[in-house]
Each structure stands twice: as C-alpha cells, then as structure tokens.
C-alpha positions as CSV (number, residue, x, y, z in Angstrom):
1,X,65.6,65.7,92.5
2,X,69.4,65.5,92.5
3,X,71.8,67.5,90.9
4,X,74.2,66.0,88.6
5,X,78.3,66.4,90.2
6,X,80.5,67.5,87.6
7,X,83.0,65.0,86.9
8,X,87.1,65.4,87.6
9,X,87.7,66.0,83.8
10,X,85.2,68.7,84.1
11,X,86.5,70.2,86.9
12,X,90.0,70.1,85.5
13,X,88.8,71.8,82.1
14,X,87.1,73.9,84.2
15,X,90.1,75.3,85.8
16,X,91.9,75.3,82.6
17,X,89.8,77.7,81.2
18,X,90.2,79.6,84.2
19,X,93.6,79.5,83.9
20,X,93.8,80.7,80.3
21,X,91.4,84.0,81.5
22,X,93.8,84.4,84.5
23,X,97.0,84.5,82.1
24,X,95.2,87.0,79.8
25,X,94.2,89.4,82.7
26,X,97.8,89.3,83.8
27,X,99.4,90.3,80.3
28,X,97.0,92.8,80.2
29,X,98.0,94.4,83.3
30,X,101.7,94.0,82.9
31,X,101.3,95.8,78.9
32,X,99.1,98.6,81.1
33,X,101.6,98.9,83.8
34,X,104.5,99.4,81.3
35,X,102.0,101.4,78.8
36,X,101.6,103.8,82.2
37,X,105.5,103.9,82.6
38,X,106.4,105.1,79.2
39,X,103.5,107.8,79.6
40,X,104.9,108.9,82.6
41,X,102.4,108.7,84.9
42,X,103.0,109.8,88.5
43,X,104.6,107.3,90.4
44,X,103.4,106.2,94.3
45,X,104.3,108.9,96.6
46,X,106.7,108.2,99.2
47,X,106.4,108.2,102.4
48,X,108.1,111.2,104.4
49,X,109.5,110.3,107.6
50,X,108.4,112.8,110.6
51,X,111.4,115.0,111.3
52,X,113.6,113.8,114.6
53,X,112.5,116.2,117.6
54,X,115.6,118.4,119.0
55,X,116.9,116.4,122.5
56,X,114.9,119.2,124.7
57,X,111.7,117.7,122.9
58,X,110.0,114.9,123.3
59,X,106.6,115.7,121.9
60,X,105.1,116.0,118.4
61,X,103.4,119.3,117.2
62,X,101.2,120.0,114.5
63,X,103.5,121.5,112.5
64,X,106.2,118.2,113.0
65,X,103.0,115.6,111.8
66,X,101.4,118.3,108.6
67,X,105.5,117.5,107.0
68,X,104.4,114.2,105.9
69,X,101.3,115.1,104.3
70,X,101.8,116.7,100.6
71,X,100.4,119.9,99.8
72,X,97.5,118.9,98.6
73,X,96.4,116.5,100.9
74,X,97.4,118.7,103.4
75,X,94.8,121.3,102.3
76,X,92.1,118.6,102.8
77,X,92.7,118.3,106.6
78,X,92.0,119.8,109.8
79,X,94.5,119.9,112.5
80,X,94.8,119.6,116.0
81,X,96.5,119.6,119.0
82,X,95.2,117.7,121.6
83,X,96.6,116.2,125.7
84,X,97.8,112.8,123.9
85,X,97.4,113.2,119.9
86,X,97.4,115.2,117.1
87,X,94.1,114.8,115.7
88,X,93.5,115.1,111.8
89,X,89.8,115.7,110.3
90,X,88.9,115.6,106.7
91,X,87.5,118.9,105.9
92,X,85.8,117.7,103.1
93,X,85.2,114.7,101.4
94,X,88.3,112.6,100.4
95,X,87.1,109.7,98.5
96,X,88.8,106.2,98.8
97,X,91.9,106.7,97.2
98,X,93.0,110.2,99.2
99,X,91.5,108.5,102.8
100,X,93.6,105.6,101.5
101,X,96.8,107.8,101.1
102,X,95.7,109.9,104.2
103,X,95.9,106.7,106.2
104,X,99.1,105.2,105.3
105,X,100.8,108.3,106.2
106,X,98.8,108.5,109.5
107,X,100.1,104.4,110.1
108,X,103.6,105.5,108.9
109,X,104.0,108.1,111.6
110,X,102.7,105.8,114.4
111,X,99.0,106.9,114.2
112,X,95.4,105.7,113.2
113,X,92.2,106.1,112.2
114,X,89.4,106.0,114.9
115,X,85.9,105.3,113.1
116,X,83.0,107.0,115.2
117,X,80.6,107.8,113.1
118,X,80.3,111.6,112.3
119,X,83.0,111.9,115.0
120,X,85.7,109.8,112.9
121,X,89.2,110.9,112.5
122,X,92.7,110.1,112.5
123,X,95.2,109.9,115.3
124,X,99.2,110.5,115.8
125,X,100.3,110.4,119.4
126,X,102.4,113.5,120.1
127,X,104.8,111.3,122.5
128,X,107.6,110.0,120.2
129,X,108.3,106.8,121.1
C-alpha cells in the first residue's frame, strides 16, 4: 500500500532538528580546534618550494625534488631518476594521512601520482617548466 508523505511542517521540524545537531558539531569542533592550539599541537606543514635550478640547468635531480619532503617522510620513499621524471615509491606502507601529505608535495612541485596497481607511484617531471 502507500506510504504516508511527511507533511511541510514535518519536513521543516525535521531540518530544525538537523540544524540544532549541525550547530552542536560545529562548537564542538571549533572548542577542539582551540583546545588543540593552546596544547600546542603541531601545526600543517608547509609546503617547501623546490629550489630554482642555476641558468646552466634546466632539469630536476633527485636531490632538487627529496628538499621538499621532511625527513621523515623522506625516509619512507624510494627515489629515482628516470628519461622524463623523478619517480618516488613508498618503501613501505604509508597510511592515508602520510600518502595524503606525500601527494600534496608531489602536486606542489608539478608532479603526480600514477595508480597501477603494485606498479603505483608518484611522478615529478625533471624539465622545469
């Protein structure tokens, strides 16, 4: 048989309630957030720009493109130099937040990350552009 549409009003207390979750969630975020700031916790890292090649280069080594990685992230990678691109391979398992880091640095120096399976890996051209 049919099922019985909620009416306007309902809908509209509906969202109300809504509403009055959504506000909570967000006050309980922002007291978090500035809970986290008084403890000190580490701040976002910043993204490192790639250093400016000298005028007689024009191509990126591995050495140029392991700069923008912290140390520790740095240790968690593979390096290499290939025709076209520096190509970067976990060598172990980085878990989302570290692949997440791992790939906005990649993006920030011009590269990617190319998903193939076991194969998969990330990508920064050597040619500067």
């Amino acid at each position: 048989m049919g099922e019985k549409k909620p009416s306007a009003e309902e809908l509209a207390q509906r969202i109300d309630q809504l509403l009055v979750v959504l506000k909570d969630i967000s006050e309980d975020l922002a007291e978090i957030t500035k809970q986290l700031k008084t403890a000190g916790a580490p701040t976002p890292m910043p993204t490192p720009a790639i250093p400016p090649p000298t005028p007689a280069e024009r191509m990126r080594t591995v050495a140029d493109v392991r700069t923008i990685f912290p140390k520790e992230l740095e240790n968690m990678l593979f390096f290499e130099e290939t025709g076209k691109y520096i190509i970067i391979k976990p060598r172990q398992y980085l878990g989302s937040e570290n692949f997440a880091k791992i790939a906005s640095l990649v993006r920030s120096a011009g590269g990617e990350y190319i998903s193939a399976g076991k194969e998969s890996h990330f990508r920064v051209p050597r040619e500067l552009r």
